[in-house]
C-alpha positions as CSV (number, residue, x, y, z in Angstrom):
1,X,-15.2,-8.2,-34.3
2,X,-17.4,-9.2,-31.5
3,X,-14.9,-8.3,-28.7
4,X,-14.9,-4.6,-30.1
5,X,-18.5,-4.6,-29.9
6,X,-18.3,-5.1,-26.5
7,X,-15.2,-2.9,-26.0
8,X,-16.8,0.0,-27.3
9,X,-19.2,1.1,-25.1
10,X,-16.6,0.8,-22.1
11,X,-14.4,2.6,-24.1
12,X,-16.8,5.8,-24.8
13,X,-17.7,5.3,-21.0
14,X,-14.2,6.6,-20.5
15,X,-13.3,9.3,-23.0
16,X,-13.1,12.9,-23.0
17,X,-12.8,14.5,-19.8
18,X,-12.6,11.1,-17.9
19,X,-9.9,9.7,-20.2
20,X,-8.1,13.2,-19.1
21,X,-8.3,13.1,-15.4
22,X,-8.1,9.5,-15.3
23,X,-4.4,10.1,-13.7
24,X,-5.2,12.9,-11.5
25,X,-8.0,10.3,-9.7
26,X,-5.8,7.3,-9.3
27,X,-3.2,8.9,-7.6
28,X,-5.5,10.9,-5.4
29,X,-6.7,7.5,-4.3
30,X,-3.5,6.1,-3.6
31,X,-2.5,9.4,-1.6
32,X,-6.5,8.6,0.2
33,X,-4.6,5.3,2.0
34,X,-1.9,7.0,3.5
35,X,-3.1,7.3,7.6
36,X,-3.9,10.5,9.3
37,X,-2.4,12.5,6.1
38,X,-4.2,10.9,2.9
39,X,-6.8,13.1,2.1
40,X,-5.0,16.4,3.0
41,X,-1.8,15.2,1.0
42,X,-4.6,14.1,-2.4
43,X,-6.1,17.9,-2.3
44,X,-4.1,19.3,-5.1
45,X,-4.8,16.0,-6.8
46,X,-8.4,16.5,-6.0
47,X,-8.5,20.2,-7.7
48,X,-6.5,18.5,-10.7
49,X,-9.5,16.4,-11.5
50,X,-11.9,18.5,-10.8
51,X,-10.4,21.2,-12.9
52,X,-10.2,19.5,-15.4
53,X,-13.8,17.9,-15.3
C-alpha cells in the first residue's frame, strides 16, 4: 500500500498527453546523438510530439 502511495503521483505526472508522446520524445533523443545529422534526422519525431501535445 505505501509503495502506491508514492507511485501515484509519478504516475499522474505522466499521463495523458505525456503517457502519449512518451515514444515520439525518446526516439527523437536518440536520433539528437547522432553527429552532424541528429537533430535534422529527429524533426518528424519532433512534430510527432508536439502534435500530439
Amino acid at each position: 500500500m505505501r509503495k502506491l502511495m508514492i507511485l501515484m503521483p509519478l504516475m499522474t505526472g505522466i499521463s495523458g498527453c505525456g503517457a502519449a508522446a512518451a515514444p515520439c520524445r525518446i526516439v527523437s533523443a536518440g536520433l539528437k546523438v547522432i553527429p552532424l545529422v541528429g537533430h535534422v534526422a529527429a524533426a518528424p519525431t519532433d512534430a510527432c510530439a508536439a502534435a500530439i501535445d
